[in-house]
C-alpha positions as CSV (number, residue, x, y, z in Angstrom):
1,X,0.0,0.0,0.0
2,X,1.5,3.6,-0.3
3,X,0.6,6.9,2.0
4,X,-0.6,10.1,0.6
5,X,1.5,12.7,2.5
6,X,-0.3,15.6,0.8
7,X,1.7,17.8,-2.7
8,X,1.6,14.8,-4.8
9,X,3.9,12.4,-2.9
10,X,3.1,9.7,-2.3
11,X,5.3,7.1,-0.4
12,X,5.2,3.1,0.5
13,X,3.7,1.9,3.9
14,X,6.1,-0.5,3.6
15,X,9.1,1.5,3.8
16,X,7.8,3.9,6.3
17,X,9.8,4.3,9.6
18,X,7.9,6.8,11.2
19,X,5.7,10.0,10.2
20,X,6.6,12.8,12.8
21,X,5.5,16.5,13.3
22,X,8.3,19.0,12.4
23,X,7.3,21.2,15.7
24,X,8.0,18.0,17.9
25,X,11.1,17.2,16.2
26,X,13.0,20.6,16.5
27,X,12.4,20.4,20.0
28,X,15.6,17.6,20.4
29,X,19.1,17.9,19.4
30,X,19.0,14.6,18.5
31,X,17.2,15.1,15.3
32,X,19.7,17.8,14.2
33,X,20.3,15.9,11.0
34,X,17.0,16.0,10.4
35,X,16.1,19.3,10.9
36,X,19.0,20.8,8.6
37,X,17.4,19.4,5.4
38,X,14.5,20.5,5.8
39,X,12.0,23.7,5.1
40,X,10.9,25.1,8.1
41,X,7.2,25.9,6.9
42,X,6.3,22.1,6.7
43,X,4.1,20.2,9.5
44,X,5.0,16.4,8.5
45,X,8.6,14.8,8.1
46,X,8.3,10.9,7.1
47,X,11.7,8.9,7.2
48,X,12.1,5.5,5.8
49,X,14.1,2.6,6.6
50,X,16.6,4.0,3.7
51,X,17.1,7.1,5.3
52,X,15.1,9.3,3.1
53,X,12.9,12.3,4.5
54,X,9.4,13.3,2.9
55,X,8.1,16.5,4.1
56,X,4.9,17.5,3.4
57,X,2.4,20.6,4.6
58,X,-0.2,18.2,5.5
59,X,-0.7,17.8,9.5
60,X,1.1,14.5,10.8
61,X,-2.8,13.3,12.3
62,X,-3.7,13.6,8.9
63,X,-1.4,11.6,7.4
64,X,-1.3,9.1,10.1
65,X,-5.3,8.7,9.1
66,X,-4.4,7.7,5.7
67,X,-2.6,4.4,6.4
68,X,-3.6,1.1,7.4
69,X,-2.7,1.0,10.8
70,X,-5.1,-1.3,12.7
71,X,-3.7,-0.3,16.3
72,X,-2.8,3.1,18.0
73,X,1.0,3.4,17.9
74,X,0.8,6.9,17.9
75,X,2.8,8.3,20.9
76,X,1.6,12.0,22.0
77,X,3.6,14.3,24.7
78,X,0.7,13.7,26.9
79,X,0.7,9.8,26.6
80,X,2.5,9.4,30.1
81,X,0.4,12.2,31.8
């Protein structure tokens, strides 16, 4: 199956590490690498298992809608509160 991330991309489900939110991610150092190839004026970054990032302008929630998940594996800042 393949995702719709919104501006005509469109990327494999299969191949899909993780779909994040850009305002979550700039928030750790640790996704420096990350960050630095990327627009600032996107909401969703997707990385693969290759290493490749898709951005898109689409929210992440509305991405995350369009796949085939079948179980909540979404983790939210508030999860642990």
């Amino acid at each position: 199956m393949y995702i719709h991330v919104g501006e005509k991309k469109i990327i494999s489900d299969k191949n899909t590490l993780g779909i994040f939110n850009y305002g979550t991610l700039i928030e750790s150092r640790d996704n420096d690498w990350i960050v630095a190839i990327i627009e600032e004026e996107c909401k969703t970054v997707v990385v693969d298992i290759y290493g490749n990032v898709t951005t898109s302008n689409v929210s992440p929630y509305t991405v995350i809608k369009r796949t085939n998940l079948e179980t909540d594996i979404i983790w939210r800042k508030n999860n642990g509160k």
